[in-house]
Kinemage of the C-alpha trace (Angstrom):
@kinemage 1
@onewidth
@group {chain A} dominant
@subgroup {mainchain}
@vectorlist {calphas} color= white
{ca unk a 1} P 106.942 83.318 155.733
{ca unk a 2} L 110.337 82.390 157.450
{ca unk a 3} L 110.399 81.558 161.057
{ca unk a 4} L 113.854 83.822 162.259
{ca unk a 5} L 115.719 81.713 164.231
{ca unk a 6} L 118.480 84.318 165.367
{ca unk a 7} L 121.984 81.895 165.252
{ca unk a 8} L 125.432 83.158 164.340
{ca unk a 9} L 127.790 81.936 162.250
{ca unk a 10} L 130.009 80.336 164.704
{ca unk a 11} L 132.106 76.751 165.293
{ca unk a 12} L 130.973 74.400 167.449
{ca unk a 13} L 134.024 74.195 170.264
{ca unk a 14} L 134.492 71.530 172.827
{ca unk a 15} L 133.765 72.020 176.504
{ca unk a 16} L 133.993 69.790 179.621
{ca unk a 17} L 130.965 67.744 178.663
{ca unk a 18} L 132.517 66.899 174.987
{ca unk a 19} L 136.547 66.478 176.642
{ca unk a 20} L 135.140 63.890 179.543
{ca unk a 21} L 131.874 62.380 177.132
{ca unk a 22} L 129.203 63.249 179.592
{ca unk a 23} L 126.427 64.661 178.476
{ca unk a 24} L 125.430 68.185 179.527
{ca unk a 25} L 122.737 67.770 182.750
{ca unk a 26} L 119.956 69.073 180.232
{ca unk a 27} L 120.846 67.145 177.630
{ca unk a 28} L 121.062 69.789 175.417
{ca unk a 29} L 124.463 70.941 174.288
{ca unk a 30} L 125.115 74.892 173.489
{ca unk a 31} L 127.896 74.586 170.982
{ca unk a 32} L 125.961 72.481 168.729
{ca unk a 33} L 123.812 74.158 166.749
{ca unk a 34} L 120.320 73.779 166.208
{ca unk a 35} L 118.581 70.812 164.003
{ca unk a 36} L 116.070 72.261 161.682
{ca unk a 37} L 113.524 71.353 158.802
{ca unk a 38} L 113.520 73.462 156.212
{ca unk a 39} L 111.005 73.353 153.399
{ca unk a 40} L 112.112 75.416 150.437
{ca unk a 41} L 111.191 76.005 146.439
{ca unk a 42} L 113.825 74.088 144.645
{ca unk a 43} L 116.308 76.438 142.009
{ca unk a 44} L 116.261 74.847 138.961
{ca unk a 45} L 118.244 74.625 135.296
{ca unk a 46} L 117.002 72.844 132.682
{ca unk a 47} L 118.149 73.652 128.810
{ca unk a 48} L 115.876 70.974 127.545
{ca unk a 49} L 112.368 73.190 128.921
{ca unk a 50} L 110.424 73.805 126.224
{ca unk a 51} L 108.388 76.683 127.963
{ca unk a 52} L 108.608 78.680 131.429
{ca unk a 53} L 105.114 77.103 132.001
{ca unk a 54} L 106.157 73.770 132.327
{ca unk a 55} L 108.150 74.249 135.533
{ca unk a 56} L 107.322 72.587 138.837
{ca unk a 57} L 106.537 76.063 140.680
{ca unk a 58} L 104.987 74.007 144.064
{ca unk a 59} L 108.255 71.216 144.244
{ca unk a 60} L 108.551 71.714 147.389
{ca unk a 61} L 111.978 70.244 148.729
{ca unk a 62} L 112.794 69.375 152.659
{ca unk a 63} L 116.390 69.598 154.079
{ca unk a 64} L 117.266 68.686 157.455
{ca unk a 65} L 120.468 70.076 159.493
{ca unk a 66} L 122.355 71.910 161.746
{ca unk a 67} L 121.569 75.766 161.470
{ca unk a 68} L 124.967 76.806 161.507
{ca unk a 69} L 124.119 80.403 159.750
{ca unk a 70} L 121.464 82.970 158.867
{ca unk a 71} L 121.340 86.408 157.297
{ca unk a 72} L 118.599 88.360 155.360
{ca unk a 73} L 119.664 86.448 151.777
{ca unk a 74} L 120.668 82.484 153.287
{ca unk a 75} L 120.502 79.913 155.984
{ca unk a 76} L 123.332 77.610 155.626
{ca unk a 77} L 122.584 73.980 157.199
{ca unk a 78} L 125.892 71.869 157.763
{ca unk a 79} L 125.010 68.031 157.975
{ca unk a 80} L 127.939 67.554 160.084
{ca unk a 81} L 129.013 68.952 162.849
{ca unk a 82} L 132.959 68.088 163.435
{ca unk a 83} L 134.693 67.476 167.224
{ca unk a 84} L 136.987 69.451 168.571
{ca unk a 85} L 135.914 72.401 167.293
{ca unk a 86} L 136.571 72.157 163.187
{ca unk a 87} L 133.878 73.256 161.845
{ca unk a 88} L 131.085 71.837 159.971
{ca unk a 89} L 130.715 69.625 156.404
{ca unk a 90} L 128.171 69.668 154.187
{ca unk a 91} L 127.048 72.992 153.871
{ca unk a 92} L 123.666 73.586 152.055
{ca unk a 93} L 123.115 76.966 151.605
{ca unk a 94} L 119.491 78.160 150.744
{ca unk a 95} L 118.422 81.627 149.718
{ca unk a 96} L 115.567 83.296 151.940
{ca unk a 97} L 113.571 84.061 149.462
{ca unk a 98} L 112.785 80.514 148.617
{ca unk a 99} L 111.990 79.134 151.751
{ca unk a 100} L 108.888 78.359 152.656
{ca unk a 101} L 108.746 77.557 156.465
{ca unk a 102} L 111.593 76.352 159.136
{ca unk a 103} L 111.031 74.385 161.778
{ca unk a 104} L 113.327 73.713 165.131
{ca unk a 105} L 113.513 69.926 165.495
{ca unk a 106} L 115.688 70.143 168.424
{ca unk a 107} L 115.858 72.172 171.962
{ca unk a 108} L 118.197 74.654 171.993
{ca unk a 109} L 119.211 77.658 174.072
């Protein structure tokens, strides 16, 4: 089962705390997105499988980024998150369906 954590597609956009380098008073800053784990069942292509049977159906796989997008068929996880409000890099995007469990690694609002 999925933990929904509800986060918009959005770009992370520079405030007073990113302009002057100060960190916000909690620490936590709201136009970064969240840092997640997510465990998923890694997709697979192999034309050298002799048999269906011989797949690795628990390879379980662990990605860790910034939750920059979810909908009912992917979470995308950037691993960068650019200044000045650019956008992200390093987009992973992993169909629902395969994960497993996600798990919030950082605070966020």
């Amino acid at each position: 089962m999925v933990a929904t954590i509800d986060v918009e597609h959005r770009r992370a956009h520079p405030d007073a705390h990113a302009r002057t380098g100060a960190p916000p008073a909690d620490g936590v800053d709201p136009h970064v997105p969240p840092l997640v784990l997510v465990e998923w069942h890694d997709a697979w292509f192999d034309f050298d499988l002799p048999a269906a049977d011989q797949r690795r159906a628990d390879y379980l796989v662990r990605t860790v980024g910034f939750l920059v997008a979810e909908d009912p068929r992917f979470l995308s996880l950037a691993q960068e998150v650019l200044p000045e409000g650019e956008g992200f890099r390093a987009v992973t995007h992993i169909p629902v369906a395969i994960v497993e469990r996600v798990e919030r690694l950082s605070p966020h609002p």
